[in-house]
C-alpha positions as a Markdown table, in Angstrom:
| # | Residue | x | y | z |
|---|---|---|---|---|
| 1 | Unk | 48.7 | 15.8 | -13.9 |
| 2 | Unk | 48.6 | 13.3 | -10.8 |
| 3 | Unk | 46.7 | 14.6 | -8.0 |
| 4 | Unk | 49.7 | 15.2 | -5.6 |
| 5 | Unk | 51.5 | 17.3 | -8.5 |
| 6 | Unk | 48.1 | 19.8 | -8.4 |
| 7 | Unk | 48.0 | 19.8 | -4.2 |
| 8 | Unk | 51.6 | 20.9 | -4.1 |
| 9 | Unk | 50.6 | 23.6 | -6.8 |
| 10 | Unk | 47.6 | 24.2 | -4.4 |
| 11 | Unk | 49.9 | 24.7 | -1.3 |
| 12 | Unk | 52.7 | 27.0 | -3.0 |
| 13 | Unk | 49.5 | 29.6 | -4.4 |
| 14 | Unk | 48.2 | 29.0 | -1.1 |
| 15 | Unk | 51.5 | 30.6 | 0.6 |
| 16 | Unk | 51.6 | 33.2 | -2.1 |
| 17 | Unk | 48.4 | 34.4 | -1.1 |
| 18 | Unk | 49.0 | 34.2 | 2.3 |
| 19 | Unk | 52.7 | 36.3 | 2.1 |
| 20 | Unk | 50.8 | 39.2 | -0.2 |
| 21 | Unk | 47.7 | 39.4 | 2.1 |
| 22 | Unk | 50.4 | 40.1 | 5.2 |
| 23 | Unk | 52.3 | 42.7 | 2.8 |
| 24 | Unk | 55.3 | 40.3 | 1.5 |
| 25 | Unk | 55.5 | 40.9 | -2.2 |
| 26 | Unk | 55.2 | 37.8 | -4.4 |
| 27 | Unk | 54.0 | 36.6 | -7.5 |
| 28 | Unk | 50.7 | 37.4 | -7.4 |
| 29 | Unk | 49.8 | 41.4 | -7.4 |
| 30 | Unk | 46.8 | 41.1 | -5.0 |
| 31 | Unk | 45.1 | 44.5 | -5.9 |
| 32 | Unk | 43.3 | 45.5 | -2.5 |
| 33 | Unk | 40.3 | 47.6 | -3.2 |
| 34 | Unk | 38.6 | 49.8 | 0.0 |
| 35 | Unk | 35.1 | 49.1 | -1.5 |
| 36 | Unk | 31.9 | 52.2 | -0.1 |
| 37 | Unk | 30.9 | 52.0 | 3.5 |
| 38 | Unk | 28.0 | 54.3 | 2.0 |
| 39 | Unk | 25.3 | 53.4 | -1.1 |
| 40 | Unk | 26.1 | 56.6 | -3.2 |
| 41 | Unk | 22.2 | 56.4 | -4.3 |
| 42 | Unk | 18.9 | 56.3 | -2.3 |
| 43 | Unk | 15.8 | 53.6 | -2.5 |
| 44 | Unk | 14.7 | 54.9 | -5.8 |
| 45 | Unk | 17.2 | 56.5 | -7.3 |
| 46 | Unk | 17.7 | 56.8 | -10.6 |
| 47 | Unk | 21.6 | 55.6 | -11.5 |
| 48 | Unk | 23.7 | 54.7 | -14.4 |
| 49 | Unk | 26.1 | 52.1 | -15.5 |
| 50 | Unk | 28.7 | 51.7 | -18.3 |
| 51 | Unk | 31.0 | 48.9 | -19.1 |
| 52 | Unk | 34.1 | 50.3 | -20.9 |
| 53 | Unk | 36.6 | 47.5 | -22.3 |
| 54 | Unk | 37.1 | 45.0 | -25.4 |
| 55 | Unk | 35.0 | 45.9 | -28.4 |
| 56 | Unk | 31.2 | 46.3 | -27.3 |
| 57 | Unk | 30.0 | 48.8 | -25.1 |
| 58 | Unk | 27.4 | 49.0 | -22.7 |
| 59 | Unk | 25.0 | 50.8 | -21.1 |
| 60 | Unk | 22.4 | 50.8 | -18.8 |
| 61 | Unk | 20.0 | 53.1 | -16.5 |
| 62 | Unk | 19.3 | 51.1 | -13.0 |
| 63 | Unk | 17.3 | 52.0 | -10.3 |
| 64 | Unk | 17.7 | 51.3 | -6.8 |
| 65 | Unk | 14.8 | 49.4 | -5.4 |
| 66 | Unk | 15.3 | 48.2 | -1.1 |
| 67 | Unk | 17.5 | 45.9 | -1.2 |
| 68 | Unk | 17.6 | 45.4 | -5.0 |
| 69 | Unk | 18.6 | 46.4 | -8.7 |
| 70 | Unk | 16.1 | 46.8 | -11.5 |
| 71 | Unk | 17.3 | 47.6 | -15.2 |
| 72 | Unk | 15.6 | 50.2 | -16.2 |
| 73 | Unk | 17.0 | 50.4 | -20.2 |
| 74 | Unk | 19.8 | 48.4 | -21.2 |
| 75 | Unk | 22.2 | 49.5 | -24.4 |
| 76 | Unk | 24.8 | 47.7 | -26.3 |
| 77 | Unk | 27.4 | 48.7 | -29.4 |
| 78 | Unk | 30.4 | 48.9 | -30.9 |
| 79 | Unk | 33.5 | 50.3 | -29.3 |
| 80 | Unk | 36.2 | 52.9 | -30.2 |
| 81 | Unk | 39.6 | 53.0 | -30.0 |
| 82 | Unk | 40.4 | 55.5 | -27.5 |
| 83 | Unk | 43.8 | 56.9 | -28.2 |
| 84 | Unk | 43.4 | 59.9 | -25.8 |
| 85 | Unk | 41.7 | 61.2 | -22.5 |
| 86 | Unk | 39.2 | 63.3 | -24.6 |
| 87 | Unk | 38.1 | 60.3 | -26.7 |
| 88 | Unk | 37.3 | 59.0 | -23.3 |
| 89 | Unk | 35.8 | 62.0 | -22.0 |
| 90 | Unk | 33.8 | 62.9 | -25.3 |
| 91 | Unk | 32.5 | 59.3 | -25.9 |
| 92 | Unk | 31.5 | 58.6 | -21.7 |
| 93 | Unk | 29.5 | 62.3 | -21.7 |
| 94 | Unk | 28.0 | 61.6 | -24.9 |
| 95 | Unk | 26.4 | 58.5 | -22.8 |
| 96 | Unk | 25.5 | 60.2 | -19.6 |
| 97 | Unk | 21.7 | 60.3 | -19.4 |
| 98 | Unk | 20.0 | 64.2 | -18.6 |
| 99 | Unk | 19.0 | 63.3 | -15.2 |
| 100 | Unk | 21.8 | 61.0 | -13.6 |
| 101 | Unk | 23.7 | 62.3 | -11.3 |
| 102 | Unk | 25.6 | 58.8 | -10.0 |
| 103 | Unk | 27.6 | 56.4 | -12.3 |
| 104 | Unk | 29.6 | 53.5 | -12.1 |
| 105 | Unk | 32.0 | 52.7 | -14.8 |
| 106 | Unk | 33.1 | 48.8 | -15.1 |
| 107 | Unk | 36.5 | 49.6 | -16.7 |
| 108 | Unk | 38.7 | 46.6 | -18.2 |
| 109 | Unk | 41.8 | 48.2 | -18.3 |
| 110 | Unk | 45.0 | 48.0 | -15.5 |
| 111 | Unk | 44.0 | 50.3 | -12.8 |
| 112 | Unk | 44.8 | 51.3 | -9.2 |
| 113 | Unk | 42.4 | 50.9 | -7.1 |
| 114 | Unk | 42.3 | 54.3 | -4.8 |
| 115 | Unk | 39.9 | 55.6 | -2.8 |
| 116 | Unk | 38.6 | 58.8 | -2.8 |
| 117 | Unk | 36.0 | 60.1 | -1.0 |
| 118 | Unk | 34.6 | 57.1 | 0.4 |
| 119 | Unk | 33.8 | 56.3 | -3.7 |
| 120 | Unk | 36.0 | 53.6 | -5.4 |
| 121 | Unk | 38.3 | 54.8 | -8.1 |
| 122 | Unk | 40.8 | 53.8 | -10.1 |
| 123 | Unk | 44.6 | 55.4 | -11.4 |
| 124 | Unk | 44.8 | 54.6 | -15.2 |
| 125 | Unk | 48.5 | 52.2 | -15.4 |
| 126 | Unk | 48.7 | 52.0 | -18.7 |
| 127 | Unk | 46.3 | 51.6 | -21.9 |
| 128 | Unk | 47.1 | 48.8 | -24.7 |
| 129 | Unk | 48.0 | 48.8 | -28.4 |
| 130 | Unk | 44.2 | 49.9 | -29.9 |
| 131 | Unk | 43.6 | 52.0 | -26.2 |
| 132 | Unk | 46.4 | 54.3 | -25.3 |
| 133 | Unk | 44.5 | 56.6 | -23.4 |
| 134 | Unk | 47.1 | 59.6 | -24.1 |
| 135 | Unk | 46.6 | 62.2 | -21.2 |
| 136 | Unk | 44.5 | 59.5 | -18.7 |
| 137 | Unk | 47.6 | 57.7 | -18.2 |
| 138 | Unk | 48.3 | 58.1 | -14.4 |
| 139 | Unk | 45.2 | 59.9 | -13.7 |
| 140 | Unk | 42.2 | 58.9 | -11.8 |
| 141 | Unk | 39.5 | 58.1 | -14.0 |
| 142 | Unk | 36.1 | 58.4 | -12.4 |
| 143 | Unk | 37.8 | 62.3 | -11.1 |
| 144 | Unk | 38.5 | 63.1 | -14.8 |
| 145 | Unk | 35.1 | 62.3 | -16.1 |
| 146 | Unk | 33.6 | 63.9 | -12.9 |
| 147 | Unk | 35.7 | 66.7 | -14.1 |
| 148 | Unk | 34.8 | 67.2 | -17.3 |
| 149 | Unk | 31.0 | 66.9 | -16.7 |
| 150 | Unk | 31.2 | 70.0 | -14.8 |
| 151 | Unk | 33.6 | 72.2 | -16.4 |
| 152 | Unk | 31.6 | 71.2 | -20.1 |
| 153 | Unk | 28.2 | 70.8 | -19.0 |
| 154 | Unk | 28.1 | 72.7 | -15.4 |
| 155 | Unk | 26.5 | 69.1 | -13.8 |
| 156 | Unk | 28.1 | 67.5 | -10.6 |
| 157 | Unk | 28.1 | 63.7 | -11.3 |
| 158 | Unk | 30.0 | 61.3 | -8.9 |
| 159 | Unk | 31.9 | 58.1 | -11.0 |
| 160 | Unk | 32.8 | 54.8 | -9.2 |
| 161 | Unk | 34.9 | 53.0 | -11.3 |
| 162 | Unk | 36.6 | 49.2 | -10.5 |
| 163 | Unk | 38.3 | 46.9 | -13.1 |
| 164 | Unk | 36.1 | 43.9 | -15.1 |
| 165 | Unk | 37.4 | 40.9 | -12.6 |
| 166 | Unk | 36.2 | 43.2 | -9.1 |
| 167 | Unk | 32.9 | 44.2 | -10.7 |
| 168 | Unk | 31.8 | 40.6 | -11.8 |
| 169 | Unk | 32.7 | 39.4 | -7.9 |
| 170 | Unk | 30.4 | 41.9 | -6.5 |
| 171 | Unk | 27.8 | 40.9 | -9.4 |
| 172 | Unk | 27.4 | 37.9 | -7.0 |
| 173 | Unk | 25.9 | 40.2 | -3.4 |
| 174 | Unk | 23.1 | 40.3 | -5.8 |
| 175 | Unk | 22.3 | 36.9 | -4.3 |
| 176 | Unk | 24.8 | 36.9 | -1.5 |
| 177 | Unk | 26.6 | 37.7 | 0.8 |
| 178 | Unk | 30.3 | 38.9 | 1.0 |
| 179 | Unk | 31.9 | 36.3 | 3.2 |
| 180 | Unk | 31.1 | 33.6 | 0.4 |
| 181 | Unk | 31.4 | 35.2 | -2.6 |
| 182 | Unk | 34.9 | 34.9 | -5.0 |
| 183 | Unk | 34.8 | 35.3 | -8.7 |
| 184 | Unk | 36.7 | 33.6 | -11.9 |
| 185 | Unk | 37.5 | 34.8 | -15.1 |
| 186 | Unk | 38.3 | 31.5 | -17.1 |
| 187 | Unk | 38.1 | 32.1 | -20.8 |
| 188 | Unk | 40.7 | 34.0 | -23.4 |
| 189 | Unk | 42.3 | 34.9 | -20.2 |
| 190 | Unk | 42.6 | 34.2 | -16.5 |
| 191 | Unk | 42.4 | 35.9 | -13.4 |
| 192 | Unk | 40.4 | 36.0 | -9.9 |
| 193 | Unk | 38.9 | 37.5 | -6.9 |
| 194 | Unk | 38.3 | 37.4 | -3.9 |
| 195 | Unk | 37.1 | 38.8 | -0.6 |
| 196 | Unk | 39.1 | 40.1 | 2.6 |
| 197 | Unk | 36.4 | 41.0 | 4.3 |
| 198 | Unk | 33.3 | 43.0 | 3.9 |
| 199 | Unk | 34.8 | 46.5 | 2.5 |
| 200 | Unk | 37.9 | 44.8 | 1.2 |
| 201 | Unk | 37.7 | 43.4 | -2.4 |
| 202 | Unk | 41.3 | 41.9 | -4.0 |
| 203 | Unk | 42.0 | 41.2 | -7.4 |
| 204 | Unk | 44.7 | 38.7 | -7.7 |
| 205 | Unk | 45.8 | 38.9 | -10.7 |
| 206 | Unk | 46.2 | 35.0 | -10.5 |
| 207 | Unk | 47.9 | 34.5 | -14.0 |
| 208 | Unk | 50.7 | 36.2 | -12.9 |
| 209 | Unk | 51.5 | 33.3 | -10.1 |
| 210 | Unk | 54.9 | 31.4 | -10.9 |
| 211 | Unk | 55.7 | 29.1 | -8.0 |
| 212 | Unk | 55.3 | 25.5 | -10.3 |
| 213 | Unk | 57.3 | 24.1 | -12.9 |
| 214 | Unk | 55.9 | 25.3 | -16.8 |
| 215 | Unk | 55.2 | 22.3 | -19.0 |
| 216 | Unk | 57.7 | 22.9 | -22.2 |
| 217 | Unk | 54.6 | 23.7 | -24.7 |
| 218 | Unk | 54.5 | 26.5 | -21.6 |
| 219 | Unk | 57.6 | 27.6 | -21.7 |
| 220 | Unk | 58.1 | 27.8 | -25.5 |
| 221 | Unk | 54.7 | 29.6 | -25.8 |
| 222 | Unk | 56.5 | 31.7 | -23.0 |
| 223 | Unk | 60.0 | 32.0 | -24.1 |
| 224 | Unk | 58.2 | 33.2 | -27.9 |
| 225 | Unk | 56.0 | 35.8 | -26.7 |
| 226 | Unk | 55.8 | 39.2 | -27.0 |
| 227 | Unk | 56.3 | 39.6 | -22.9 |
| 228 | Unk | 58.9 | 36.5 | -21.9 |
| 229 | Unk | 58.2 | 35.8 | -17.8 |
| 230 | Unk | 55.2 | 37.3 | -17.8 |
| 231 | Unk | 51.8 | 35.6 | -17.0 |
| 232 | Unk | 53.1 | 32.2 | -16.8 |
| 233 | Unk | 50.6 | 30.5 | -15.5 |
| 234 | Unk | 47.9 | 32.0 | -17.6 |
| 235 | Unk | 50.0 | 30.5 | -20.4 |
| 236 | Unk | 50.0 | 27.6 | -19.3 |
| 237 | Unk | 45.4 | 27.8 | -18.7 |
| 238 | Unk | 44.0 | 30.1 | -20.4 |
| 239 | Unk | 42.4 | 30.2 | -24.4 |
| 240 | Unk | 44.3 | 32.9 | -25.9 |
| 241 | Unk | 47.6 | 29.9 | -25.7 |
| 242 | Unk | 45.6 | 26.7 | -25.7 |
| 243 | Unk | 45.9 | 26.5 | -29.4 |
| 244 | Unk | 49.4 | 26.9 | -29.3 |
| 245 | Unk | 49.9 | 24.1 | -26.8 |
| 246 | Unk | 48.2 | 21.8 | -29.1 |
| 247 | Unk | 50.2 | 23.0 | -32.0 |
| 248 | Unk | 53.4 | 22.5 | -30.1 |
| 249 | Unk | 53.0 | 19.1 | -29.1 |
| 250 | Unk | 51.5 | 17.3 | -32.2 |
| 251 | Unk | 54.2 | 18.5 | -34.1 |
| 252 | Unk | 56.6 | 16.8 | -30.6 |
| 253 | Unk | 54.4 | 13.6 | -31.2 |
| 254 | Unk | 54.5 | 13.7 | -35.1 |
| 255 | Unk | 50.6 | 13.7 | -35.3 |
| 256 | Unk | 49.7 | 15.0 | -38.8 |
| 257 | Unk | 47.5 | 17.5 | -38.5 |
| 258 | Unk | 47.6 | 21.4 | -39.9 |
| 259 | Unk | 48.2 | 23.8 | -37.3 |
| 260 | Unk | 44.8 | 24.9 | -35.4 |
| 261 | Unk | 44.5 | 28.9 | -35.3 |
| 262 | Unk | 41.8 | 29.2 | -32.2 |
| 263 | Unk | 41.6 | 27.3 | -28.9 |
| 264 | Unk | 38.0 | 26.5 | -29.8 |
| 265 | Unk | 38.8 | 24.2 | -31.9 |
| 266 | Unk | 40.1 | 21.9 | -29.1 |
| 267 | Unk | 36.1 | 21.2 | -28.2 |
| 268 | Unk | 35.8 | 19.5 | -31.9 |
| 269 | Unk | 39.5 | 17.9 | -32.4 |
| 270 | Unk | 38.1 | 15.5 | -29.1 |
| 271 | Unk | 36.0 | 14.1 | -31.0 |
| 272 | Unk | 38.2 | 13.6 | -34.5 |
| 273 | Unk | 38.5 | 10.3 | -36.2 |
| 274 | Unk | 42.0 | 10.2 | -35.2 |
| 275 | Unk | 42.7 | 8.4 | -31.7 |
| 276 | Unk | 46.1 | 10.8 | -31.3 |
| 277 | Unk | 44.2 | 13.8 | -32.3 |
| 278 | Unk | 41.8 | 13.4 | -29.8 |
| 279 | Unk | 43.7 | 12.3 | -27.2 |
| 280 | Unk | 45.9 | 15.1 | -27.5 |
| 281 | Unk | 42.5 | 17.8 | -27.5 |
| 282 | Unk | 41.2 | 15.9 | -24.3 |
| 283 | Unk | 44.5 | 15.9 | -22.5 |
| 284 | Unk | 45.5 | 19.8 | -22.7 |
| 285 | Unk | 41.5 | 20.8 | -21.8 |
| 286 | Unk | 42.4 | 18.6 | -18.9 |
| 287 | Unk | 45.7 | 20.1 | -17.8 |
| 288 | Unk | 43.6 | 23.7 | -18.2 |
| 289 | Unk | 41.0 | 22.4 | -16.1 |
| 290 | Unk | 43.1 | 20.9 | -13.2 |
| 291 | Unk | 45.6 | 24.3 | -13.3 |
| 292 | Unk | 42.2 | 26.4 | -12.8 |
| 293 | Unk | 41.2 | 24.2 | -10.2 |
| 294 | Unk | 44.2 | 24.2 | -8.4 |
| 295 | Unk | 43.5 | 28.3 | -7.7 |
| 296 | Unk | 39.5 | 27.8 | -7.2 |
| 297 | Unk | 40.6 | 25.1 | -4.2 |
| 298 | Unk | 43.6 | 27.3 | -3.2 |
| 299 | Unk | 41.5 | 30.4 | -2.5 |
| 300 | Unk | 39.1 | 28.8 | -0.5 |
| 301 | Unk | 41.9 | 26.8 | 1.4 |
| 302 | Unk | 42.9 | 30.4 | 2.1 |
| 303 | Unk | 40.1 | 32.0 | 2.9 |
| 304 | Unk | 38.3 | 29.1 | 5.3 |
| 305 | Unk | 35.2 | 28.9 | 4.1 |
| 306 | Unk | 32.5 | 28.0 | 1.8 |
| 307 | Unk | 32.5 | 29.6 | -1.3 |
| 308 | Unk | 30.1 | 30.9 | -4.5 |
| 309 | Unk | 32.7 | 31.2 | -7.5 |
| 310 | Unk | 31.1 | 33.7 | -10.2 |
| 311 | Unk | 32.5 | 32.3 | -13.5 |
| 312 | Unk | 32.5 | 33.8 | -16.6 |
| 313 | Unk | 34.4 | 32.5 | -19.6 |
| 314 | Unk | 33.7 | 31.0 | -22.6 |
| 315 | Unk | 36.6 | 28.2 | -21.3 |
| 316 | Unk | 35.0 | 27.6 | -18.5 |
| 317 | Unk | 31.2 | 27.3 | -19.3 |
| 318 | Unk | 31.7 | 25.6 | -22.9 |
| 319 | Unk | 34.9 | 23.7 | -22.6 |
| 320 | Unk | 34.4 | 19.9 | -23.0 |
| 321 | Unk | 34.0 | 18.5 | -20.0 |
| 322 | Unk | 35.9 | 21.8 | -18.5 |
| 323 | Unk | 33.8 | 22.3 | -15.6 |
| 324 | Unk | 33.3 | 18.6 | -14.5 |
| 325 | Unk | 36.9 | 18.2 | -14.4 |
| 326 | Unk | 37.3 | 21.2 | -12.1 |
| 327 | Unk | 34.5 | 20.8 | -9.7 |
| 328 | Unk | 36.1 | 17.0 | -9.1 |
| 329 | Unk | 39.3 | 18.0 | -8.7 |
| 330 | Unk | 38.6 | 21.0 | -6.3 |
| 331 | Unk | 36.5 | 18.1 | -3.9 |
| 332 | Unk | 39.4 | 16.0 | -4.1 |
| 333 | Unk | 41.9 | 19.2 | -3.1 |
| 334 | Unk | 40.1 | 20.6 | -0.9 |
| 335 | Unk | 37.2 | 18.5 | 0.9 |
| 336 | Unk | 36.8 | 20.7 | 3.9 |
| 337 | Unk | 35.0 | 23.6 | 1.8 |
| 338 | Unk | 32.3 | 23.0 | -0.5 |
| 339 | Unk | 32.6 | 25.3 | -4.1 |
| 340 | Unk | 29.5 | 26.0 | -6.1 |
| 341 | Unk | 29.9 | 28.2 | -9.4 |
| 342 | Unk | 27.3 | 30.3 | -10.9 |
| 343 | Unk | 26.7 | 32.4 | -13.8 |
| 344 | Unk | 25.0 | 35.9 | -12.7 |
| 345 | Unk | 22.8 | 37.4 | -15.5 |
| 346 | Unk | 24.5 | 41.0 | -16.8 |
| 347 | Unk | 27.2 | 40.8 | -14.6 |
| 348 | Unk | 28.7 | 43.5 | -16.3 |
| 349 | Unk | 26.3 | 45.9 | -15.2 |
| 350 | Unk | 24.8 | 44.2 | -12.2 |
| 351 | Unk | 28.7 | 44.4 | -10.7 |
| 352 | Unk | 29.3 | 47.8 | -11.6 |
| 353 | Unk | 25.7 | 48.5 | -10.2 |
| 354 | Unk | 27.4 | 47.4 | -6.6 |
| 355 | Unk | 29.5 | 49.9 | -6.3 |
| 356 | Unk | 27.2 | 52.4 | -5.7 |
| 357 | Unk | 24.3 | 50.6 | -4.7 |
């Protein structure tokens, strides 16, 4: 895409972001979360954290040390489905360690942020084909397991719980400091974060944005999918569609190639014997790049300032030549504000950790 195509982009997710913060609804959710004025646990407290979502689960006892986090024991394994609340319950109190009293639950499902307390909880939306949570569905989930701790065990636990995209942001006041932190999810799917100031943490839901015209690979991937309208723009970026992008348009351009079944792929096809092939591989990780970038130099046109990106994404950090292409684009969009993008070791855990430390 030409450079003025991507400001114009820029400028319409600019105004998007600027309507939802004042209220206006728009394309982009903009999830406000009211994040603790008050550490939950003391210098030296013994804490825990668990990271609920996609097929591995994990674990961790932390401890609270000034200013900073140490992993105490750190856990990993496979996942059940969790087709009810007492799945849930069952399978997070089986994890609980004897002597915690404080956890904070990383939890990758859609949830509304409430607060409660002064502690950060979250209203189970809905749960997904393998996860349908039957019984959690419009309850809070850090009050359930709360719940169920005492009436089955007789222990009062408090449970902080925030979504995957808001935990990995707050990953980042490891290092830093609120008022330049914003965070990036740039892989199978897409979505980011950002602050509004110091107890106000917003995720955007940035897929969802629609004010641009969809490529038509876009807009048959959309028009054929199982939710049509839906996360446009995320169609258009992110690695669960890639594939399909490729797909539709060498069969357009009557390259001869079979059908590619994973976005990954795209890193090896742009180096294929085949000039088409590989201009074709190089040209949609470029359109994926400069769509991503256009949000990374949109939310720091928004929020006036500097800003430290925490990326994660396998997109994003592997892509070929995916990150060069959107740290030159985002300079060339949006020269006033410098963007640096780091990678913040269990930030899982470490963002979980935040919310009640």
């Amino acid at each position: 895409m030409q450079l003025d195509e991507l400001k114009a982009i820029k400028t319409a997710f600019v105004k998007e972001l600027e309507l939802a913060a004042a209220g206006t609804r728009t394309s982009l959710p903009f999830i406000q979360h009211t994040l603790s004025a008050n550490s939950l646990v003391a210098t030296n407290d013994i804490f825990q954290t668990l990271v609920v979502g996609g097929s591995i689960f994990q674990k961790a006892t932390m401890q609270k040390v000034d200013d900073n986090i140490k992993i105490l024991m750190h856990a990993s394994g496979e996942q059940p489905a969790f087709l009810s609340k007492q799945t849930l319950l069952e399978f997070v109190a089986s994890h609980i360690e004897p002597e915690v009293k404080v956890i904070a639950l990383n939890f990758a499902y859609p949830l509304t942020p409430i607060a409660r307390n002064d502690i950060l909880d979250g209203t189970l939306q809905n749960g997904s084909k393998e996860n349908t949570f039957e019984g959690l569905v419009g309850q809070n989930v850090g009050e359930e397991i709360e719940r169920y701790m005492k009436e089955m065990y007789g222990r009062d636990i408090r449970v902080a719980v925030a979504n995957d995209t808001i935990c990995l942001m707050l990953s980042g006041l490891i290092h830093h400091t609120w008022d330049h932190l914003a965070a990036g999810i740039v892989g199978t799917g897409l979505n980011f974060a950002l602050f509004l100031d110091q107890h106000t943490a917003v995720n955007i839901e940035s897929g969802s944005f629609n004010k641009f015209t969809q490529s038509a690979a876009g807009l048959d991937i959309d028009t054929h999918s199982a939710v049509p309208g839906d996360a446009i723009f995320e169609k258009e970026i992110s690695g669960a569609y890639l594939f399909r992008h490729f797909n539709y348009l060498a069969q357009k351009r009557g390259i001869k190639i079979d059908a590619i079944a994973s976005s990954k792929q795209l890193d090896y096809l742009v180096s294929a014997p085949s000039p088409d092939v590989a201009q074709l591989a190089q040209e949609i990780l470029n359109y994926s790049a400069s769509l991503s970038a256009v949000q990374v130099a949109g939310i720091m046109e928004f929020c006036r300032r500097d800003i430290v990106f925490i990326m994660q994404g396998s997109l994003y950090w592997k892509g070929y030549k995916y990150k060069e292409t959107i740290e030159k684009l985002v300079i060339e969009m949006c020269p006033q504000y410098s963007a640096s993008y780091e990678n913040v070791l269990h930030s899982d855990l470490m963002g979980a950790a935040k919310l009640v430390a």
